[in-house]
N, C-alpha and C positions, 0 to 999 in steps of 0.2 A: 400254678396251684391256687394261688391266690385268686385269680378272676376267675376259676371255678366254684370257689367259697362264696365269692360275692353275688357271683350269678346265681347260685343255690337258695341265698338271703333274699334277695329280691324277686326268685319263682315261688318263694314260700312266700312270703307277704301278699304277692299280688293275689297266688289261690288262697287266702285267708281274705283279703279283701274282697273278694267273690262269692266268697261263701258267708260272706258276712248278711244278716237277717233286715239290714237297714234301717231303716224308721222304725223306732220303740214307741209303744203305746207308754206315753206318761202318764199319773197316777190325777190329773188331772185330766186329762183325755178318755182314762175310761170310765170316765160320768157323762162323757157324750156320747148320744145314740143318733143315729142313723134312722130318718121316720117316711114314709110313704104320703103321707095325707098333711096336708099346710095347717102346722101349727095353729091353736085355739087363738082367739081377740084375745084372751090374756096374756099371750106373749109378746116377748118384746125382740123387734127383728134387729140382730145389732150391724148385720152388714154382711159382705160374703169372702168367703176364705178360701184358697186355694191349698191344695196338698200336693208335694211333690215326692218321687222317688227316683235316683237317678240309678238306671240300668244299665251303663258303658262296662263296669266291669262284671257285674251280676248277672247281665243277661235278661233279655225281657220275660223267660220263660219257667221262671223259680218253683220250688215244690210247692203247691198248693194256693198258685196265684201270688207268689211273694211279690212281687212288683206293684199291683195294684194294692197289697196290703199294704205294704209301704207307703203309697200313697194317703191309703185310707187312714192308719195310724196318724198321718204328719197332718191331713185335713182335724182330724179329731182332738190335735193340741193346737192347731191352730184357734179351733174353735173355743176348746176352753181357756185359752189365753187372750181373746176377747169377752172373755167372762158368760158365753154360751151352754149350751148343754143338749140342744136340737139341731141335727143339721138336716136340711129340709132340702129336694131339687137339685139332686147330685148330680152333675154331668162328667165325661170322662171325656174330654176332647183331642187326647192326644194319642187313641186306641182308635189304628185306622188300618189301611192295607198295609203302610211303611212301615209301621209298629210290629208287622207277623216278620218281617225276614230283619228289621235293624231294629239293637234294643236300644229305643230311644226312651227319654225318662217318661215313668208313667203321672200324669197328672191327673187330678180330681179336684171340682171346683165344688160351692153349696155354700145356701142361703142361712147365714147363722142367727138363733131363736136363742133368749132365756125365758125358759119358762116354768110356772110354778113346779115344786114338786109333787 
């Protein structure tokens, strides 16, 4: 009776852990935007950031692109925790053929700007 109780605790956790939304957008992070065209000479380039999500138990295939959001979220505090607020030349290098049938963590890299407001 017991190792059915336990086994119940730990099927619940894992599907809570799955269903979990991942990388939060922190309250510093949504003052970074995501821009198309390479920031003006008045900004200042501070370097580049990477963003991860890891997918093993979430699955690469979440409602409404959650994996890659997650990545994008975790790029966008990266950003502002080097003191950023533009992130510029986004690549996604880890969305490939292997990424459609195994969910490996989504990545997102870019060139991080501060620039005026």
């Amino acid at each position: 009776m017991q190792v059915k109780y336990l086994a119940g605790i730990v099927g619940a956790a894992l599907l809570l852990a799955g269903c979990s939304s991942g990388n939060e957008l922190s309250s510093g992070g949504q003052n970074v935007r995501f821009v198309e065209d390479k920031p003006a000479a008045e900004c200042q380039y501070l370097g580049t950031a990477t963003g991860k999500q890891n997918n093993w138990l979430s699955g690469q295939h979440g409602e409404e692109g959650g994996s890659m959001r997650g990545a994008a979220n975790d790029l966008r505090n990266q950003a502002a925790q080097m003191g950023g607020n533009v992130i510029f030349s986004v690549t996604s290098p880890t969305q490939g053929f292997l990424s459609s049938f195994v969910p490996t963590a989504s990545e997102m890299n870019g060139q991080v700007y501060k620039c005026p407001n």
